[in-house]
N, C-alpha and C positions, 0 to 999 in steps of 0.2 A: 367442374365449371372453370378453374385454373389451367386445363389442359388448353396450349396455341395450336398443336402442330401432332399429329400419330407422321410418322415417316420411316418407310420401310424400305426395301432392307438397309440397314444403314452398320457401320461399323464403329468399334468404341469410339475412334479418332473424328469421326464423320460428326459422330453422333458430339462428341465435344465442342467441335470447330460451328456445326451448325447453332448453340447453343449463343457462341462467343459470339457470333455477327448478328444476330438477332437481337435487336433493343428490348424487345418486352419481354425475352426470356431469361428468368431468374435462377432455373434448374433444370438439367437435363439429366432424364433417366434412362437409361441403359437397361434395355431388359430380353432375356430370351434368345441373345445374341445375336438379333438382328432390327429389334423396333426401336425408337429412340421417343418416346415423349420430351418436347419442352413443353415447359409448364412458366406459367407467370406470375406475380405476385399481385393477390394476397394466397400463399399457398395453403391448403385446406386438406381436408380427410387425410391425414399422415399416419400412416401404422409401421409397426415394426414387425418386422417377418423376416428373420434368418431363411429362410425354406424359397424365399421368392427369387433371389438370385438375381439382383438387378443391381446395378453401379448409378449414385446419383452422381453427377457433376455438378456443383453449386457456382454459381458466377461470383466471385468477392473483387473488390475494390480495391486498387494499385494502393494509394495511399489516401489521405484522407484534406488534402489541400486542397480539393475545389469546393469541401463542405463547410457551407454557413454555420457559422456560431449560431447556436440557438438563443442569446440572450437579445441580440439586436431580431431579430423573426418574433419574438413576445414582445420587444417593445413596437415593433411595428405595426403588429395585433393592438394592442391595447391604443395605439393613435388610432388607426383604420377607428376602431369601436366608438373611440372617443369624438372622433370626426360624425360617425354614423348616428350617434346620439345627439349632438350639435347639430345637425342637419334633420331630425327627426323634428326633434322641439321646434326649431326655429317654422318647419312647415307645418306641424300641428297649432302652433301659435298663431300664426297667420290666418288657418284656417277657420282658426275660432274667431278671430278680428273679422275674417270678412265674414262670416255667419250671424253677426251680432250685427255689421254693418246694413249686412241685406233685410233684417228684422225689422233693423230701423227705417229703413228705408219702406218698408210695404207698410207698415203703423203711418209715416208722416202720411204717405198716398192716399190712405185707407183714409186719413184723417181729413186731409185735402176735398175729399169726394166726399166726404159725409157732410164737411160745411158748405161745398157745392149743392148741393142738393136739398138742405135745407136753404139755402139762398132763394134757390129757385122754386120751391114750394112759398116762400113767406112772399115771393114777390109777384 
């Protein structure tokens, strides 16, 4: 399911270089001395076989300076939530206000029309 790309015939350099320019490839495998799988992440069914004779190329990261602290990404979760839940209530609440509103509203009507109608029966 992780497989992007089967590409033949291709050579180890080929097969590396193709790996490096591709954004959504995460690993390239070398195999058979001519096919080149990239694969993507999340990578999946991984076995170990000395006998298969394949080379992976794994894509890793220069240095780690364009990666966000994970501490401000949690607090920015927990506003997002705390927002979503502030925005939850405040429309559930309303909701309830104008459903209590519209009740009362058809009772007064209701009520309207029933002394209408005896008015006009007594008279």
């Amino acid at each position: 399911m992780s497989d992007s790309v089967l590409q033949k015939p291709f050579t180890e350099e080929q097969c590396q270089k193709a790996c490096m320019e591709d954004c959504l490839c995460s690993v390239a495998i070398f195999k058979d001395g001519s096919s080149c799988w990239k694969k993507k992440l999340p990578l999946s069914n991984g076995r170990y076989d000395v006998t298969l004779g394949s080379k992976a190329f794994l894509k890793v990261r220069k240095d780690n300076t364009s990666l966000v602290p994970t501490i401000p990404i949690m607090a920015n979760k927990n506003n997002n939530r705390k927002t979503l839940v502030l925005v939850g209530s405040v429309l559930f609440s309303s909701s309830a206000i104008l459903n209590v509103a519209f009740i009362v509203a058809i009772c007064v009507c209701t009520s309207f029309i029933f002394q209408y109608k005896k008015k006009l029966r007594s008279a």
